[in-house]
C-alpha positions as CSV (number, residue, x, y, z in Angstrom):
1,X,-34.2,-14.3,-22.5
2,X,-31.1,-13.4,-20.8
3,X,-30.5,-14.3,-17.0
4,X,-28.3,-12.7,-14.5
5,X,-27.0,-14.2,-10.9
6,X,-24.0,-14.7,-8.8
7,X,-24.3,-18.5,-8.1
8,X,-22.2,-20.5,-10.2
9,X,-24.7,-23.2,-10.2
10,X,-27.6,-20.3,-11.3
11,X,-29.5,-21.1,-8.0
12,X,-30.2,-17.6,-7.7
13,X,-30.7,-16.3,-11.3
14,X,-33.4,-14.3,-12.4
15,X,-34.2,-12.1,-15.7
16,X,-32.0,-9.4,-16.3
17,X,-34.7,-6.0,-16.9
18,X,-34.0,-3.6,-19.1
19,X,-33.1,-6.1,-21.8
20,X,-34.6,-5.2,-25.3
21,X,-34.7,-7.2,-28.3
22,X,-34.9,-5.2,-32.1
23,X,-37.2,-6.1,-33.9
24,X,-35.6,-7.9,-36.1
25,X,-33.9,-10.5,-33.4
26,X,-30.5,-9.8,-34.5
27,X,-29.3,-7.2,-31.6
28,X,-29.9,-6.4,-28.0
29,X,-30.1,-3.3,-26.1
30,X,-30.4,-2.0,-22.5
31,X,-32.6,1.0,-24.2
32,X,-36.4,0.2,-26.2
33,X,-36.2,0.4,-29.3
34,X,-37.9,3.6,-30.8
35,X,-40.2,3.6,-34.1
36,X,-37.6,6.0,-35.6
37,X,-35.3,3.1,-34.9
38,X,-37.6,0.6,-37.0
39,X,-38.1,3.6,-39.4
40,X,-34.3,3.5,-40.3
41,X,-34.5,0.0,-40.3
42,X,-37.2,0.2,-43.2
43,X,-35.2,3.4,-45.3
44,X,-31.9,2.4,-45.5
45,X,-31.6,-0.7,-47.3
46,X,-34.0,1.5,-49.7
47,X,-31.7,4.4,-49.9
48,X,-29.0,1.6,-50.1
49,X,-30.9,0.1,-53.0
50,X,-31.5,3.1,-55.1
51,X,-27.8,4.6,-54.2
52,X,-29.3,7.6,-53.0
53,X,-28.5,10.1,-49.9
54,X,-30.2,10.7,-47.2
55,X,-30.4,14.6,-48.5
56,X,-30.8,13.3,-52.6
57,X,-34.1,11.3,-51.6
58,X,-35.0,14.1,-49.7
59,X,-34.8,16.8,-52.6
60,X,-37.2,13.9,-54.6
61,X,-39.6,14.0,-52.0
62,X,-39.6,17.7,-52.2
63,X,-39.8,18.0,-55.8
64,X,-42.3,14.9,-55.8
65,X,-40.3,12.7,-57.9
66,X,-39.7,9.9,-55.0
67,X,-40.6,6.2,-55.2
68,X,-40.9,6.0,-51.3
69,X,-43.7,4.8,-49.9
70,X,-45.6,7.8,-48.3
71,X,-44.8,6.6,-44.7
72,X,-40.8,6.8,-45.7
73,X,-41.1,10.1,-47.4
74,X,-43.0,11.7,-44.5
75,X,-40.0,10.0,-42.3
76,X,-37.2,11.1,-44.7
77,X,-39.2,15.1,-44.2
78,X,-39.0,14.6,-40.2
79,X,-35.4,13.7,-40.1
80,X,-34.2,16.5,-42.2
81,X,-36.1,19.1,-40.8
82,X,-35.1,17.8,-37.5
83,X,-31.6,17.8,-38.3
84,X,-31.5,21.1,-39.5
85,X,-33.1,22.5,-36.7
């Protein structure tokens, strides 16, 4: 938890809001994290493991020759579509 005062002696501190954790524990944030943010969190080191683009694994998906799990390939639809919009 982080803690925020003025007293050099932290008489007065108290939790600083707005502080989010990722999920993974490795970052902060003053914003939430989203699902899309745990989304990308679960795609890229997939993309990253198969060499693929973003727009490669997303012709797969489309032509139904992906390895993705469902939940990824339904992700990898949202963000192109909403990209291109």
């Amino acid at each position: 938890m982080i803690f925020t005062g003025k007293s050099a002696d932290g008489s007065d501190m108290y939790p600083a809001m707005g502080v989010f954790v990722r999920p993974d524990g490795e970052e902060w944030s003053n914003m939430p994290y989203t699902k899309e943010d745990k989304m990308w969190q679960k795609l890229y080191p997939e993309l990253a493991k198969r060499r693929h683009s973003l727009k490669v694994e997303y012709d797969l998906v489309l032509t139904k020759n992906s390895t993705l799990s469902r939940r990824l390939r339904d992700f990898v639809i949202h963000l192109m579509t909403y990209n291109n919009d």
